[in-house]
Backbone as ProteinMPNN parsed JSONL, in Angstrom:
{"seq_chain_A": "XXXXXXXXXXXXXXXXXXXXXXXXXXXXXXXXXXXXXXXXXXXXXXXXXXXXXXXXXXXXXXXXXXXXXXXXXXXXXXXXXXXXXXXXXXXXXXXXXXXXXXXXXXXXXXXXXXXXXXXXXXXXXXXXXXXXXXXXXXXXXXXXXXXXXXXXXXXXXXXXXXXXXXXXXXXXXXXXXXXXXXXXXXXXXXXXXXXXXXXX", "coords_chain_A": {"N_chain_A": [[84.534, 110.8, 164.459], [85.42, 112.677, 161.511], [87.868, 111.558, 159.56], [90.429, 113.172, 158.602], [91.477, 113.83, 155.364], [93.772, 111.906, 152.494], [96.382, 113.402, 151.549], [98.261, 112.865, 148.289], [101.609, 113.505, 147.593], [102.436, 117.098, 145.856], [101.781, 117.418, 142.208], [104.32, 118.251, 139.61], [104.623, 120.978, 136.948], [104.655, 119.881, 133.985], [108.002, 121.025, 132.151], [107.67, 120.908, 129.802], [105.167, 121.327, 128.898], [105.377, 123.872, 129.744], [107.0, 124.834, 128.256], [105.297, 124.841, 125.592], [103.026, 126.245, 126.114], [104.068, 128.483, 126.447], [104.986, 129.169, 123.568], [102.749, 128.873, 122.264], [101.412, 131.607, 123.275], [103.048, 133.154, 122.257], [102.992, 132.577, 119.582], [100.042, 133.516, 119.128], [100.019, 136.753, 120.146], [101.756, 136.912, 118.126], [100.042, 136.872, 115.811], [97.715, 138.472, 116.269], [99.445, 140.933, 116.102], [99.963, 140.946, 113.58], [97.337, 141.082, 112.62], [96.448, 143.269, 113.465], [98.251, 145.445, 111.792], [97.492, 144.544, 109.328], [94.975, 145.17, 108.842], [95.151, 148.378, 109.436], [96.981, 149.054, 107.766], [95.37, 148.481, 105.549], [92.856, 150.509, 105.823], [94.457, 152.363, 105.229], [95.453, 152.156, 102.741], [93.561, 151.287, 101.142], [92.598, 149.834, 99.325], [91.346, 149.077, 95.673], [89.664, 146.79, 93.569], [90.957, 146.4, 90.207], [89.92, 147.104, 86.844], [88.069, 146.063, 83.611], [86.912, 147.605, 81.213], [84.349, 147.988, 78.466], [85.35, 150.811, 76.382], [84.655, 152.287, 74.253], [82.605, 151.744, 71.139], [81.993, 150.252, 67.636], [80.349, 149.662, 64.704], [81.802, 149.613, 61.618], [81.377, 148.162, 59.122], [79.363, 146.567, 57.26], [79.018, 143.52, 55.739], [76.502, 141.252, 53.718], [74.969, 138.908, 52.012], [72.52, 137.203, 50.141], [73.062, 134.296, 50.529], [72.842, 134.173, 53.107], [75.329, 134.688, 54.212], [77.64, 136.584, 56.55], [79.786, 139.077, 56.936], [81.588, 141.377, 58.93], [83.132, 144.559, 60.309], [84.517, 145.725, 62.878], [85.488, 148.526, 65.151], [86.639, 148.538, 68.624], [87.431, 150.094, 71.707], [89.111, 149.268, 74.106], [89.289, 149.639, 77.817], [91.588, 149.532, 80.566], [91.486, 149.906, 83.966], [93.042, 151.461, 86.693], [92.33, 152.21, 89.548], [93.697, 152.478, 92.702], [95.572, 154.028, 94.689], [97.857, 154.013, 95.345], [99.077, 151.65, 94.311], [100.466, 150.026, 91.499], [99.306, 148.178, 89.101], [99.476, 144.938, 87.304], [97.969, 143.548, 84.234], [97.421, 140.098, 82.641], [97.31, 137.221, 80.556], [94.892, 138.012, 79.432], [92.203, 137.885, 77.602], [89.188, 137.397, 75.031], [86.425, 137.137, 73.833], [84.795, 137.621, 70.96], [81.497, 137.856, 69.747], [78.989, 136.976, 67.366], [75.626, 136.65, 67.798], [76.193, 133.948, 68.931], [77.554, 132.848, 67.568], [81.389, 132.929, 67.175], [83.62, 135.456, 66.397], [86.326, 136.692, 66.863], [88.952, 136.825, 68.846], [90.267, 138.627, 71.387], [93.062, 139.748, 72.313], [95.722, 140.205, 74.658], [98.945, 141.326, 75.637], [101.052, 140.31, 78.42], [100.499, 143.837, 80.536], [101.556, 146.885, 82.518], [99.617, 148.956, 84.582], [99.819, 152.35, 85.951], [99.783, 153.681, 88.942], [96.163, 154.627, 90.011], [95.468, 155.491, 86.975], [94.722, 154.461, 83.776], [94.321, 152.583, 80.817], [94.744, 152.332, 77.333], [93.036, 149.515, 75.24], [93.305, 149.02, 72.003], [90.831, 147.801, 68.939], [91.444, 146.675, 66.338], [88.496, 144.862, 64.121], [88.306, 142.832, 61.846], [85.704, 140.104, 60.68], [85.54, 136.817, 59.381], [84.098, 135.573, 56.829], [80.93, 135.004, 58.215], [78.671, 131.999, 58.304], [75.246, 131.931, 58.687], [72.678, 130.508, 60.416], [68.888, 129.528, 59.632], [67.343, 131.288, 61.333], [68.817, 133.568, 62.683], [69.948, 134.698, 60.094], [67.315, 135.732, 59.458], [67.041, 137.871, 61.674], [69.09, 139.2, 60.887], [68.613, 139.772, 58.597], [66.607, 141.427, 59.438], [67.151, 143.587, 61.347], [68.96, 144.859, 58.973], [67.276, 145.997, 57.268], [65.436, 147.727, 58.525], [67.063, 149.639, 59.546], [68.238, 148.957, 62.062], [69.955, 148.334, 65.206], [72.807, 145.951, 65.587], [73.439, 142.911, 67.408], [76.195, 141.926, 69.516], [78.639, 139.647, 71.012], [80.612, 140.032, 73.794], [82.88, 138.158, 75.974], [84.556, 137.096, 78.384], [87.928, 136.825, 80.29], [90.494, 137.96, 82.271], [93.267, 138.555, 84.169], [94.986, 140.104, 87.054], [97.354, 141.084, 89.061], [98.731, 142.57, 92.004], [100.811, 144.777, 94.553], [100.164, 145.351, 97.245], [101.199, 146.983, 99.644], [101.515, 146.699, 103.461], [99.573, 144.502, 102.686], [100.831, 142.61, 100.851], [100.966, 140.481, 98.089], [98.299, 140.91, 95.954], [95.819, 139.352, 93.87], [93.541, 138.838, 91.237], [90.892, 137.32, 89.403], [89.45, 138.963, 86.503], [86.093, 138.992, 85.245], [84.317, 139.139, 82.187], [81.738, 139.594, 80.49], [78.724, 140.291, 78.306], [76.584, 141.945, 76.566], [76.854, 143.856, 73.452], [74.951, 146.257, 72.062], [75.225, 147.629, 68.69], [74.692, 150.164, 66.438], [74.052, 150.174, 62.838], [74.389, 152.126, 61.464], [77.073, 152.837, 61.713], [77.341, 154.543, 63.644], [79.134, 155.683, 67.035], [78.579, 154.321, 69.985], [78.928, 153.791, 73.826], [79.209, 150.994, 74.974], [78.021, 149.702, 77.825], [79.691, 147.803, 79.523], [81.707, 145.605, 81.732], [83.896, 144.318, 83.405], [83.614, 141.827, 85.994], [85.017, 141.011, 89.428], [86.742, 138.075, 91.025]], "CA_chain_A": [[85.136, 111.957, 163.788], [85.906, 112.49, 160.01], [89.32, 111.349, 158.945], [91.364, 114.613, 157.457], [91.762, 113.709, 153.752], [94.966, 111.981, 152.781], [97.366, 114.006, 150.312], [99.459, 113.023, 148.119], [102.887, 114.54, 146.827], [102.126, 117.366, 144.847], [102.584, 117.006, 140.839], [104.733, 119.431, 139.503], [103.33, 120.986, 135.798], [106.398, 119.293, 132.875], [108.529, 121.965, 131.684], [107.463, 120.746, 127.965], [104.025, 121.854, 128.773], [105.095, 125.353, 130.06], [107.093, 125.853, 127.116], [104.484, 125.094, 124.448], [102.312, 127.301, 126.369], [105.069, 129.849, 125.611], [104.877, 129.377, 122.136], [101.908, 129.112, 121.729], [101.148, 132.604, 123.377], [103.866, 134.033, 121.296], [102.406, 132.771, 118.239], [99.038, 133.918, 119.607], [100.432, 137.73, 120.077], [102.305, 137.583, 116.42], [99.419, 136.68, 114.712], [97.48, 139.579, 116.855], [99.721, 141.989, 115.893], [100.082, 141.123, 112.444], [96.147, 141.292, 111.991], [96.628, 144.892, 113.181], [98.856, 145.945, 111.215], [96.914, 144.308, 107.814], [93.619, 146.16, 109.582], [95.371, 149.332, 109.497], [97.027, 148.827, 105.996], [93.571, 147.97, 104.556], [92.566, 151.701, 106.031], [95.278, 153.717, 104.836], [95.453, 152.24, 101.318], [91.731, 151.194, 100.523], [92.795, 148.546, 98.156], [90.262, 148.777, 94.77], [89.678, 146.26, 92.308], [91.135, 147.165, 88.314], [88.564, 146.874, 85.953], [88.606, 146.03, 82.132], [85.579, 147.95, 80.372], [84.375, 148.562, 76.72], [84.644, 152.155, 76.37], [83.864, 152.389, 73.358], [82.554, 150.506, 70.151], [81.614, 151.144, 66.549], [80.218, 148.633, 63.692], [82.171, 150.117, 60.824], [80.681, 147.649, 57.926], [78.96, 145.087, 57.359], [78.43, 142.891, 54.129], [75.587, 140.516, 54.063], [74.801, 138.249, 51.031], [71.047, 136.408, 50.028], [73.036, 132.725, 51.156], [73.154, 133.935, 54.501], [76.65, 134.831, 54.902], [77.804, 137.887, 56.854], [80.97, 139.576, 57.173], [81.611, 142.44, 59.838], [84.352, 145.3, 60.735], [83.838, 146.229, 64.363], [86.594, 148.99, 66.252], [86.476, 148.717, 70.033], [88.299, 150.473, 72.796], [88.8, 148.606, 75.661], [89.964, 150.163, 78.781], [92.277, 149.052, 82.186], [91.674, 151.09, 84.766], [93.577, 150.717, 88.063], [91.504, 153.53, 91.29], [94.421, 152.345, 93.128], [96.29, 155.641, 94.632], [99.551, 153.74, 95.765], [99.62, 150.52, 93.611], [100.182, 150.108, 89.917], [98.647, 146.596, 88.68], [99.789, 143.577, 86.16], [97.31, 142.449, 83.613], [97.723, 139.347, 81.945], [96.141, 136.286, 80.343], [93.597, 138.666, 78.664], [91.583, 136.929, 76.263], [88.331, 138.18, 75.063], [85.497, 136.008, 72.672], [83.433, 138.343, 70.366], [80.579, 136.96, 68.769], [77.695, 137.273, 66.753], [74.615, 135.632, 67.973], [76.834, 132.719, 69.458], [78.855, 132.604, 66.043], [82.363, 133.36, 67.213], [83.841, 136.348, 64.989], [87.396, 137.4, 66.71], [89.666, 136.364, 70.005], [91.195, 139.833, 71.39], [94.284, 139.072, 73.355], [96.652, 141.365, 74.996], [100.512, 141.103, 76.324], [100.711, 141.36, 79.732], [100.788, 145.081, 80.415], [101.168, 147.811, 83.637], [98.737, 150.702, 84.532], [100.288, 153.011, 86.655], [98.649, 154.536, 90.167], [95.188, 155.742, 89.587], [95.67, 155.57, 85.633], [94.037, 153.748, 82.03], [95.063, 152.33, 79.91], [93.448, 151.485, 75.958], [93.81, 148.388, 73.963], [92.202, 149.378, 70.199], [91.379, 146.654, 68.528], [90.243, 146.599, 64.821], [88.17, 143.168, 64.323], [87.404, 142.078, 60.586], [85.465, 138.822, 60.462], [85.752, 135.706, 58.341], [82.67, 135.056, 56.379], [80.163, 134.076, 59.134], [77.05, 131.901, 57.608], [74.121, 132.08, 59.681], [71.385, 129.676, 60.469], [67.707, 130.35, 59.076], [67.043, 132.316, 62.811], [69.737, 134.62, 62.445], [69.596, 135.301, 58.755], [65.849, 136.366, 59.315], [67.504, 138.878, 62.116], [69.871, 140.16, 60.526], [67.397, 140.681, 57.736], [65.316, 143.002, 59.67], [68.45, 144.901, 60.947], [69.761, 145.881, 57.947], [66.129, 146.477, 56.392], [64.885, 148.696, 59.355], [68.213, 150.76, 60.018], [68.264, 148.88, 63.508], [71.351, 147.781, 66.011], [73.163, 144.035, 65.608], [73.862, 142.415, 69.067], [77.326, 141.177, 68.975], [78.819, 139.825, 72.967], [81.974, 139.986, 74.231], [82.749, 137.122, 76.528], [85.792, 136.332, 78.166], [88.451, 137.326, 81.267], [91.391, 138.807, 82.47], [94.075, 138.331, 85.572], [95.484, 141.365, 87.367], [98.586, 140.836, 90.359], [99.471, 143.941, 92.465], [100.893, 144.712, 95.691], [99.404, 146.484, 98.558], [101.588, 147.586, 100.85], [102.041, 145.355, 104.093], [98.74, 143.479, 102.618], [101.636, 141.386, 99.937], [100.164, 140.842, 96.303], [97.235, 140.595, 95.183], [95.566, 138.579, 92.267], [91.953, 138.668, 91.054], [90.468, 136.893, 87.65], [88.465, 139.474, 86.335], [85.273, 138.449, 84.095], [83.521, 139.774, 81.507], [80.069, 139.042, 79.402], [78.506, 141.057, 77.658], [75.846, 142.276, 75.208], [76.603, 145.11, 73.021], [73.849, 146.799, 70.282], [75.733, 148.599, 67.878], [73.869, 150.616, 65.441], [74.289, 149.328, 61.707], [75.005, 153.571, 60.446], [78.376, 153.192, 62.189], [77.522, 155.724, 65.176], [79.869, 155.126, 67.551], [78.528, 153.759, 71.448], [79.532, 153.553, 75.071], [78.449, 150.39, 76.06], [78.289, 148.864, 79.724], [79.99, 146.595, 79.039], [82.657, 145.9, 82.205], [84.176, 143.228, 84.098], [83.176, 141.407, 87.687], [86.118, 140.434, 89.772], [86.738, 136.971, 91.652]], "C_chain_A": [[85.562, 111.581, 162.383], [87.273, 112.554, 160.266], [89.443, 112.427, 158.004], [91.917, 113.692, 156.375], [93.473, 113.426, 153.702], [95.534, 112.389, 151.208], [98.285, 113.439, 150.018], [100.539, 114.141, 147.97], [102.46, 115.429, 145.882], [102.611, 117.31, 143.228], [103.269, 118.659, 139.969], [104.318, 119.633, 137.895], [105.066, 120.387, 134.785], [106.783, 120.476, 132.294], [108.147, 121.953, 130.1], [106.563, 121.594, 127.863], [104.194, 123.191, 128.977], [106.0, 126.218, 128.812], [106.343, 125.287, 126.061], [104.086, 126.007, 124.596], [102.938, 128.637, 126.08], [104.825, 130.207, 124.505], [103.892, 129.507, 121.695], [100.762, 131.2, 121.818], [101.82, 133.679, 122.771], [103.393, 133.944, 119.899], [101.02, 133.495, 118.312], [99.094, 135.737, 119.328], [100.837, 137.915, 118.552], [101.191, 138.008, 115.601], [98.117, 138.06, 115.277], [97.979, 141.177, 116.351], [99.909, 142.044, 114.301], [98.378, 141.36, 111.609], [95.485, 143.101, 112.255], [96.667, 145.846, 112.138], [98.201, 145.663, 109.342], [95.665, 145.247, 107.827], [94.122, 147.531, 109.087], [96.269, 150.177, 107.999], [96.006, 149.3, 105.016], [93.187, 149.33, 104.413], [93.051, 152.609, 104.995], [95.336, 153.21, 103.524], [93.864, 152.019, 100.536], [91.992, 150.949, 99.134], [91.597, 148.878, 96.557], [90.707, 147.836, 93.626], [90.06, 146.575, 90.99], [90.238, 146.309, 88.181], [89.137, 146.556, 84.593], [86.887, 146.264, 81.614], [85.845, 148.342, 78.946], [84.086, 150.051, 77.003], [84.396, 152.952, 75.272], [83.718, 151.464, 72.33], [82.248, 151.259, 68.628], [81.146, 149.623, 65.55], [80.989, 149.689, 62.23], [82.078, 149.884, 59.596], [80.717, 146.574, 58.044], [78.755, 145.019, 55.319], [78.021, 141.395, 54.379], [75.379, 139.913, 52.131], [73.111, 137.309, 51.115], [71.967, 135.147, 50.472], [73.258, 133.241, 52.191], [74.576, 134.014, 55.097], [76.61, 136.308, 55.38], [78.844, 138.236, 56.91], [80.925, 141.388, 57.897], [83.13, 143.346, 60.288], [83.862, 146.086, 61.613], [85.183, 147.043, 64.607], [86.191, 149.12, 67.713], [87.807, 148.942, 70.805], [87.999, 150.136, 73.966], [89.619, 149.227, 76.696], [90.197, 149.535, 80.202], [92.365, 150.22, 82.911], [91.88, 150.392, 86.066], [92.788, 152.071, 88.989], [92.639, 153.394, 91.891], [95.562, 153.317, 93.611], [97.839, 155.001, 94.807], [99.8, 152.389, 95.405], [99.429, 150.617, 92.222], [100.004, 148.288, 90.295], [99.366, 145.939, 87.04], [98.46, 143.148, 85.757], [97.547, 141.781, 82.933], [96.779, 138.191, 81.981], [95.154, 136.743, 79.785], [93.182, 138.513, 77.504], [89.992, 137.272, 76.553], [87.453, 137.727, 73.594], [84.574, 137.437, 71.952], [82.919, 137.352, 69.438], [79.211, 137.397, 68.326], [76.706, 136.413, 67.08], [75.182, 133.899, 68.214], [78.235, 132.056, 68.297], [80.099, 133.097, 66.922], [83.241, 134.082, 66.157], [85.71, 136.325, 65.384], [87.778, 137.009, 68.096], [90.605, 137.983, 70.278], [91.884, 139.373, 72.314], [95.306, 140.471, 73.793], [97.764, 140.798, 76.124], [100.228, 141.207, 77.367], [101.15, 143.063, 79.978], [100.436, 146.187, 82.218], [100.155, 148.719, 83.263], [99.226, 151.051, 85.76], [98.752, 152.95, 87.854], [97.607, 155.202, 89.445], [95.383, 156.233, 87.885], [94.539, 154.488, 84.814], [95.015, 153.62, 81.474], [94.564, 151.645, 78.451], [93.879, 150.676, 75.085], [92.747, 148.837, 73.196], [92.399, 148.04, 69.941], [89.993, 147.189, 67.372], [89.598, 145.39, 64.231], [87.414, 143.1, 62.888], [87.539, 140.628, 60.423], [85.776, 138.313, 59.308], [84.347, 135.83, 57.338], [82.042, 134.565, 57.234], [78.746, 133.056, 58.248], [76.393, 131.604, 59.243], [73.097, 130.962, 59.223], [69.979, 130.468, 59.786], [67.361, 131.762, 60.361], [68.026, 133.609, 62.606], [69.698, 135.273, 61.11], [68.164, 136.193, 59.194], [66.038, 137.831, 60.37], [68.397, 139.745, 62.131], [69.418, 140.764, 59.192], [67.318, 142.044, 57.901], [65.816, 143.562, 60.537], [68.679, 145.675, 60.273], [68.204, 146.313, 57.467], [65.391, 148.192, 57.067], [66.139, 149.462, 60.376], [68.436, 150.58, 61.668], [69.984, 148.558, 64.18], [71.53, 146.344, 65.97], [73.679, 143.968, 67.086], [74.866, 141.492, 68.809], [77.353, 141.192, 70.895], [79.822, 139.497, 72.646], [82.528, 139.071, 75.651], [84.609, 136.839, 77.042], [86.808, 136.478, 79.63], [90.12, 137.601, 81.502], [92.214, 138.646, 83.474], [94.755, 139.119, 86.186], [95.971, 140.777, 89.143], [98.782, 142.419, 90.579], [99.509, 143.948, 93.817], [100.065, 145.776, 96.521], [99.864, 146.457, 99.754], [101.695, 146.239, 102.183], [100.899, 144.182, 103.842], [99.209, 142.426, 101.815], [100.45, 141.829, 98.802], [99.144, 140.108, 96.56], [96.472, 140.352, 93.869], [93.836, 138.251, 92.14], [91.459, 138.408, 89.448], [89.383, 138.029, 87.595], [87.58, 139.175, 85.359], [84.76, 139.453, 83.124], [82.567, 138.87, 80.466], [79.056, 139.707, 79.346], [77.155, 141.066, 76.853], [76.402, 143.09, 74.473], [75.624, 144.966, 71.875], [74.265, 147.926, 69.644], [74.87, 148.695, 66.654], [74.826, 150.121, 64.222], [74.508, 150.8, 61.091], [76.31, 153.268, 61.186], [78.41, 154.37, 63.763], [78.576, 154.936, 66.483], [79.166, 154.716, 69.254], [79.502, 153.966, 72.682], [79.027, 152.608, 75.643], [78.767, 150.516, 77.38], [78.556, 148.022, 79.866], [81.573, 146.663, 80.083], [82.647, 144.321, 82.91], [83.621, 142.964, 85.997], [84.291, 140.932, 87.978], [85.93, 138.677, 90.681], [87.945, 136.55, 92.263]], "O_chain_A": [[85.972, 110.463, 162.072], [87.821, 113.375, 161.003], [88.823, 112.612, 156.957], [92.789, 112.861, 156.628], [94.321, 114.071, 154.317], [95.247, 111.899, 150.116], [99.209, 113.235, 150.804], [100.389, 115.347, 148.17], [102.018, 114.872, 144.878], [103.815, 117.16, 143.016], [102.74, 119.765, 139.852], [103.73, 118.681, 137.381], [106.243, 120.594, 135.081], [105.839, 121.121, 131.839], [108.337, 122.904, 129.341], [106.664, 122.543, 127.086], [103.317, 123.912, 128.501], [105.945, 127.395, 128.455], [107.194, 125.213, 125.175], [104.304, 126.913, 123.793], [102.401, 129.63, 125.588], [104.475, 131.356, 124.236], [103.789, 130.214, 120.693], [99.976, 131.752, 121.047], [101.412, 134.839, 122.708], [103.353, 134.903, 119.129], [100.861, 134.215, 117.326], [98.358, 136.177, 118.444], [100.399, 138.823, 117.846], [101.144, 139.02, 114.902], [97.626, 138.601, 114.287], [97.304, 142.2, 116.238], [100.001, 143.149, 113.767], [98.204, 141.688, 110.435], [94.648, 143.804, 111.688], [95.849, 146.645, 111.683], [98.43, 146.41, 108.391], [95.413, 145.996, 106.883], [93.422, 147.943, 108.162], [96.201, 151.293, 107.484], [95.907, 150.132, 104.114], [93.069, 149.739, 103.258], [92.449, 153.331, 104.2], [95.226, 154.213, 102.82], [93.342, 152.587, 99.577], [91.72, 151.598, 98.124], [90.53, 148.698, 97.144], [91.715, 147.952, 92.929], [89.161, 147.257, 90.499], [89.818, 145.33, 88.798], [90.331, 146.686, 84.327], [85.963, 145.45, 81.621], [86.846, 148.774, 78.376], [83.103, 150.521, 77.576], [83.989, 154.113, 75.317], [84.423, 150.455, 72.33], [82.254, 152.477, 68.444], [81.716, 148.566, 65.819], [80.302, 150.688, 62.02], [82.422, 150.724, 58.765], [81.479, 145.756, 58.56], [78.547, 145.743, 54.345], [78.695, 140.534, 54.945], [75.696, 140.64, 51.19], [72.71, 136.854, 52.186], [71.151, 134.648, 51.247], [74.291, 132.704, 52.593], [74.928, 133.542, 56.179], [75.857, 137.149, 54.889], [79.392, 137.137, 57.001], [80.335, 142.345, 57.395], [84.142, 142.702, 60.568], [83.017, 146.96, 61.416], [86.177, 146.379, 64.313], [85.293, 149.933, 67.934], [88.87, 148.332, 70.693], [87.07, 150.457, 74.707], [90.804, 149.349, 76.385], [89.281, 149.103, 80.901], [93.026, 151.233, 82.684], [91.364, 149.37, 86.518], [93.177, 153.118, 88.472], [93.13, 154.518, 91.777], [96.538, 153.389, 92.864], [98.838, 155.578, 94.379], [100.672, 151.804, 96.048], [98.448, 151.166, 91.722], [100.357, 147.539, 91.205], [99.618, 146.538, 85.995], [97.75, 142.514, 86.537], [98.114, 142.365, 82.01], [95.875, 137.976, 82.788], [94.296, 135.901, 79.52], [93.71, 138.944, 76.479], [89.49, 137.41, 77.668], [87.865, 137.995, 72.465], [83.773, 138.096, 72.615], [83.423, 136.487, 68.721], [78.474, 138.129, 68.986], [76.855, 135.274, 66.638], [74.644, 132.897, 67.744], [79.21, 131.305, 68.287], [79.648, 133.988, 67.641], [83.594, 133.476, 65.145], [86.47, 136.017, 64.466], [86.756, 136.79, 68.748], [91.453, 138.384, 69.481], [91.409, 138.606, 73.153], [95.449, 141.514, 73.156], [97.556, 140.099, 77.115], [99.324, 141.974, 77.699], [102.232, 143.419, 79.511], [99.383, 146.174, 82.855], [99.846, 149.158, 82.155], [99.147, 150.24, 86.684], [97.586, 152.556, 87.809], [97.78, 156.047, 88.567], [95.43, 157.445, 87.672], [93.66, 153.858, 85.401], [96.13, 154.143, 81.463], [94.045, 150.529, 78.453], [94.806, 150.859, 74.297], [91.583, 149.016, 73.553], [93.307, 147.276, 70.269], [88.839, 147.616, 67.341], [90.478, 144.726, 63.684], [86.201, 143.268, 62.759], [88.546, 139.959, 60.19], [86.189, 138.952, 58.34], [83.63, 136.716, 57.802], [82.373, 133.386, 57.368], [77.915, 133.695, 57.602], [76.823, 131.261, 60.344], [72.787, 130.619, 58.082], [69.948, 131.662, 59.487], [67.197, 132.954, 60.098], [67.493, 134.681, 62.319], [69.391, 136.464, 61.079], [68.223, 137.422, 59.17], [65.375, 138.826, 60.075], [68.621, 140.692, 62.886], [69.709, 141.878, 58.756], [67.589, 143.091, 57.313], [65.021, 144.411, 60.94], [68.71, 146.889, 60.477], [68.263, 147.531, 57.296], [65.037, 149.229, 56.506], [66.087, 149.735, 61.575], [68.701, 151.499, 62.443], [71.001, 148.609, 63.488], [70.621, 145.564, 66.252], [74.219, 144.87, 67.727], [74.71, 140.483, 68.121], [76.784, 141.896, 71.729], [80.163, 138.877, 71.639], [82.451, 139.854, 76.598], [85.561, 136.516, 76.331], [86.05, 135.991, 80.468], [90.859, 137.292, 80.567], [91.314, 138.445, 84.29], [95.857, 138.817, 85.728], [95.284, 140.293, 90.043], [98.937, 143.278, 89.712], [98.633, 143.377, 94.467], [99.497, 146.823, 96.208], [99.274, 146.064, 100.76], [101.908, 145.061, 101.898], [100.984, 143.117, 104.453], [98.547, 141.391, 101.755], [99.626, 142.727, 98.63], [99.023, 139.041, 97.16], [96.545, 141.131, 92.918], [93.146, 137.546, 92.877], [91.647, 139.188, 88.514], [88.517, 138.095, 88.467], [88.174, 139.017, 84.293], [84.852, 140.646, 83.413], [82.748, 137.794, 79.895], [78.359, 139.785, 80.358], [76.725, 139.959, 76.529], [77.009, 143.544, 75.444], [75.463, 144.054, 71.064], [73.833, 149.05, 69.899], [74.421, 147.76, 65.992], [75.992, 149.758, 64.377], [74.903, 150.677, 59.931], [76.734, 154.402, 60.964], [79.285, 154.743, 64.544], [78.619, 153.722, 66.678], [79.986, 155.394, 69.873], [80.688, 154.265, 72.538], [78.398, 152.806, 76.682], [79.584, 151.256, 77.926], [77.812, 147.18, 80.369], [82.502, 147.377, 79.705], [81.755, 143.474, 82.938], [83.371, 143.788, 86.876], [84.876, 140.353, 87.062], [84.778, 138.275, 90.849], [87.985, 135.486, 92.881]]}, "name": "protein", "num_of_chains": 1, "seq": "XXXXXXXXXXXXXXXXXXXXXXXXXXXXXXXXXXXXXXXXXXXXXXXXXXXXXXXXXXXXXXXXXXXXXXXXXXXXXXXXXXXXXXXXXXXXXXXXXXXXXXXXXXXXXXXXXXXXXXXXXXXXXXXXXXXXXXXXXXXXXXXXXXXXXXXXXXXXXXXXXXXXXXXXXXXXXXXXXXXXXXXXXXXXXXXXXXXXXXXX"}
């Protein structure tokens, strides 16, 4: 006959272990209910990115010389726009490279500044260059610009930092970029580029 199996004492489970397991199912539940509640946040406010676009531009004069120097007076309206129905936004750090064919002409900068809920907001900026000189390549295209009543390609290069809250989602902070082409006509007509930022 088989010998009935011999038992020990049973082991009882350590009270340490039954309260981690506590805690850990309590932290388990918090973090449960707090991914709810950000879920359901997210819904009801539908968070959007602010933007920083050119919304408008203008070349307002140029003066060009046979050695290849140029000098330029550009106005551009740049616009902050927050979509945002129940947060106003902080931009700051906004720094902004214009340049001529890689020449650097002008640094636009701006205070930090609010935009209300669902609002704009326009930085003007009037930009008269230094004397730029130009290489032979550039001279020869800004030639046959001014000769044939065409558009100069100036870019705008640069980015932006925008903080705002959202409700039980806490604040939020996104570098926004920008880089650019614009082709502003050489009569002064005024433009709308497309000229807008990507967030990160």
């Amino acid at each position: 006959m088989r010998k009935p199996p011999v038992l020990g004492p049973q082991r009882r489970t350590n009270p340490i272990i039954w309260c981690l397991a506590f805690i850990c199912a309590i932290i388990a539940i918090i973090v449960i209910i707090a991914g709810i509640v950000v879920f359901i946040g997210y819904l009801a406010i539908r968070p959007k990115v602010p933007i920083l676009y050119v919304h408008a531009a203008r070349l307002d004069d140029i003066a060009y010389d046979q050695t290849g120097v140029l000098a330029v007076r550009l106005t551009l309206i740049v616009r902050a726009e927050n979509e945002n129905q129940k947060a106003h936004v902080t931009y700051y750090n906004t720094k902004l490279i214009l340049s001529y064919h890689g020449v650097p002409i002008a640094q636009l900068v701006a205070d930090p500044f609010d935009v209300r809920k669902n609002a704009t907001q326009e930085l003007s900026y009037v930009v008269e260059s230094s004397p730029i000189p130009l290489d032979p390549a550039e001279q020869e295209r800004t030639q046959d610009a001014l000769e044939r009543g065409r558009t100069m390609s100036f870019f705008l290069k640069g980015s932006s930092r925008t903080r705002w809250r959202v409700g039980p989602l806490g604040s939020v902070k996104f570098w926004l970029h920008m880089n650019c082409r614009m082709l502003l006509p050489i009569n002064g007509t005024r433009v709308y580029p497309r000229c807008t930022t990507k967030s990160h």
